[in-house]
N, C-alpha and C positions, 0 to 999 in steps of 0.2 A: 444261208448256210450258218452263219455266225449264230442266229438266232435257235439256230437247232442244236447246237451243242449248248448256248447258254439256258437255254431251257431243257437238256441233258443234265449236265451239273447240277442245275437248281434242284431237276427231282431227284438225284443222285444225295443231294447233298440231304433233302428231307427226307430222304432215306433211312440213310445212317442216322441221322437225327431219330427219328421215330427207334430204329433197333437199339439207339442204345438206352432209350429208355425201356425200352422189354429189357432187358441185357439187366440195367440198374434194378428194375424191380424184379426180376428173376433172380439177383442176389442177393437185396437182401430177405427175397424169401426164405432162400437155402442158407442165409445167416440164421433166420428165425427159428429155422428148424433146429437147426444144429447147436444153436441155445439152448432150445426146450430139452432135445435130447443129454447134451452134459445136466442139465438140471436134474433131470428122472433121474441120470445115471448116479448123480450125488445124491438125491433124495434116497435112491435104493442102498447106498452105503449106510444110511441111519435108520439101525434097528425099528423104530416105533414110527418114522413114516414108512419105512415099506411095509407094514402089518397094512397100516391104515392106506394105505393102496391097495393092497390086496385084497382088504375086505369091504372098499368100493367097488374093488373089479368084479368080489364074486356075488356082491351085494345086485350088482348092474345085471349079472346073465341068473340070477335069480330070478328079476325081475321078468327079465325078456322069456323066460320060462313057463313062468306063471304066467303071462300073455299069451305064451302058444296054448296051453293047457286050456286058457279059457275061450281061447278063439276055436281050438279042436271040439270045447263042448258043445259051442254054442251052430256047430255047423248042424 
């Protein structure tokens, strides 16, 4: 009996071990994000990087544009 609960705890215990490392790297994913996010949101405050974002954004579905247009001829 003794031996059933200490090998209870023990996987109990590599349990929580294991979760809280998900737990650790789950945060600071959502730290990372939430980085990048204040970052955009500062970069969109200054006039000449938000142009030059914007005109990667529309430079990007230009692209992907002209990819359907030539995938549409070529069918």
């Amino acid at each position: 009996m003794r031996d059933f609960f200490k090998k209870a705890f023990n996987d109990m215990k590599e349990s929580a071990k294991a979760q809280h490392e998900v737990d650790k790297a789950n945060f600071e994913a959502v730290k990372a994000e939430s980085k990048a996010q204040w970052e955009e949101a500062k970069a969109m405050g200054n006039p000449e990087k938000r142009k030059a974002m914007m005109q990667a954004e529309r430079d990007e579905q230009i692209a992907a544009a002209n990819e359907r247009i030539d995938e549409a001829k070529n069918k």
